[in-house]
N, C-alpha and C positions, 0 to 999 in steps of 0.2 A: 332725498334720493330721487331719483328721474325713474318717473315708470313709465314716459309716454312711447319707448322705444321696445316697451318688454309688453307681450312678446312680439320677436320678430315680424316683419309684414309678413304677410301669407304668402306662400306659395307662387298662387297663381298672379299676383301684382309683381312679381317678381318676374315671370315669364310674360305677361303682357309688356311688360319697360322693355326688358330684351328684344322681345317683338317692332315692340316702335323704335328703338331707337336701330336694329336694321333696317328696319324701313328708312328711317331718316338717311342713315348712312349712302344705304340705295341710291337714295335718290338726290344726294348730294347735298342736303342740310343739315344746319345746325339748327338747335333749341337754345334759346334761353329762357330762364325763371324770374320771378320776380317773386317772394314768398314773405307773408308775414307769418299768418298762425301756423303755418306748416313749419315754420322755423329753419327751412332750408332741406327738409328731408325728401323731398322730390330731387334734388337738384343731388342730394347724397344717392337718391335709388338710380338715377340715370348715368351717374357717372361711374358706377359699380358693375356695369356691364364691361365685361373683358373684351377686346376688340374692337368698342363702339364710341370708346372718346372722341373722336376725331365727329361726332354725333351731338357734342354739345359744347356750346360756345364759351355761355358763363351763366353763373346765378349770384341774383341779389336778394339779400335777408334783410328788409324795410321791416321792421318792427314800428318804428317811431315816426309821428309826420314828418320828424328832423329829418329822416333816413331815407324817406319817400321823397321827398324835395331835393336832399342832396346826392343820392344818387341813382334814381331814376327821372329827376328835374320834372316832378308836378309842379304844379303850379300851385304854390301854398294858400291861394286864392279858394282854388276846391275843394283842399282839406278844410280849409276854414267852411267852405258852404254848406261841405256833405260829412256824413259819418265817415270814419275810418272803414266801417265795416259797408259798403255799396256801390251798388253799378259802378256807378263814374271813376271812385278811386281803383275798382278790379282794371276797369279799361286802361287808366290811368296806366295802371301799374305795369299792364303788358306792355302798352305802347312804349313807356318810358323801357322797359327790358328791349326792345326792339330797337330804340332808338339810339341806347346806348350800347349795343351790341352790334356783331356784324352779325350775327343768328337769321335767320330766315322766318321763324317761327318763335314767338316769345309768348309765353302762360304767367300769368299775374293770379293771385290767391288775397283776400284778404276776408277772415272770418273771427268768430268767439269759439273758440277750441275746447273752454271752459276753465274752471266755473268763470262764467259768464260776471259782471257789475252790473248795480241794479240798472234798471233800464234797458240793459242789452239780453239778446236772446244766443242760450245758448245754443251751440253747433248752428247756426246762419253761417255760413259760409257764402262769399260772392267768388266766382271766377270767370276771368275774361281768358281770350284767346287773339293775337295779334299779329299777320302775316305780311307781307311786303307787299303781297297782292291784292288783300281783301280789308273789308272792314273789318274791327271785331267783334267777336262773339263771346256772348254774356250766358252766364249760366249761375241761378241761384239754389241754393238748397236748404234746406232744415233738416238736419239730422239730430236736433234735439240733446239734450243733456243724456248723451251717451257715455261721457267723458271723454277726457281731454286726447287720448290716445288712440279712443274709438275715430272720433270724429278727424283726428289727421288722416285717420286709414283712409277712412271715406274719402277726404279731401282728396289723395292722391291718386284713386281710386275714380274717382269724378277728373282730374287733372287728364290723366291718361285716357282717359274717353273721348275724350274735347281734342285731344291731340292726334288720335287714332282720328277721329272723323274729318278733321280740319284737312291730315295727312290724302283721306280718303277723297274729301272734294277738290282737293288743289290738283 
């Protein structure tokens, strides 16, 4: 049974998306996603605002390096150099959302949701941020073996921060 959806997001992540994505709308962009450990629930809370679709481009859910190479077109070089879960593939991951999008603004997620495999740490999360105009922006966190549903929150919750500021300097 899936518990990483129960219970619902809060509240207030619900009225920040709303927030952004009039903004977005405002100002005449799209977003796209790129999501691995979020599993595509960013890309479900943005597109649930009524009125604001025309606010988001598209989302891609790369679980697997297969998935990240074929449709975001990493370079399977990088997955081979670097972990799945770090800087380069979050970068990766926006870039390739941006690139494969007509979006304006593309967010890449790639983290341990939990439980974690030996070696890996839970809740590390890596997120980039990818715009038409600037370089991108990296943002890492540890939210720790909070479990698996915690630590999406957080994800998306970090996701919309990065999107609200990026909004705010462009």
């Amino acid at each position: 049974m899936s518990e990483t959806l129960e219970p619902a997001l809060p509240r207030e992540l619900d009225e920040r998306a709303e927030k952004l994505m009039r903004r977005l709308c405002d100002r005449g962009w799209t977003v796209s996603t790129a999501e691995s450990c979020t599993g595509g629930m960013m890309a479900a809370l943005l597109t649930d605002i009524e009125g604001a679709g025309h606010g988001f481009d598209r989302g891609f859910v790369t679980y697997t390096k297969q998935a990240k190479t074929d449709l975001l077109g990493i370079e399977p070089g990088l997955l081979d150099r670097n972990e799945a879960v770090s800087e380069p593939v979050a970068r990766a991951m926006a870039e390739g959302a941006l690139a494969r999008s007509s979006a304006d603004v593309a967010i890449g997620v790639t983290g341990f949701a939990g439980p974690a495999g030996e070696g890996c740490e839970e809740g590390l999360v890596h997120f980039a941020v990818a715009t038409r105009t600037g370089r991108p922006q990296h943002r890492v966190e540890h939210f720790g073996a909070i479990g698996r549903g915690p630590v999406r929150v957080k994800a998306i919750e970090a996701m919309l921060e990065m999107l609200e500021k990026t909004l705010a300097e462009a």
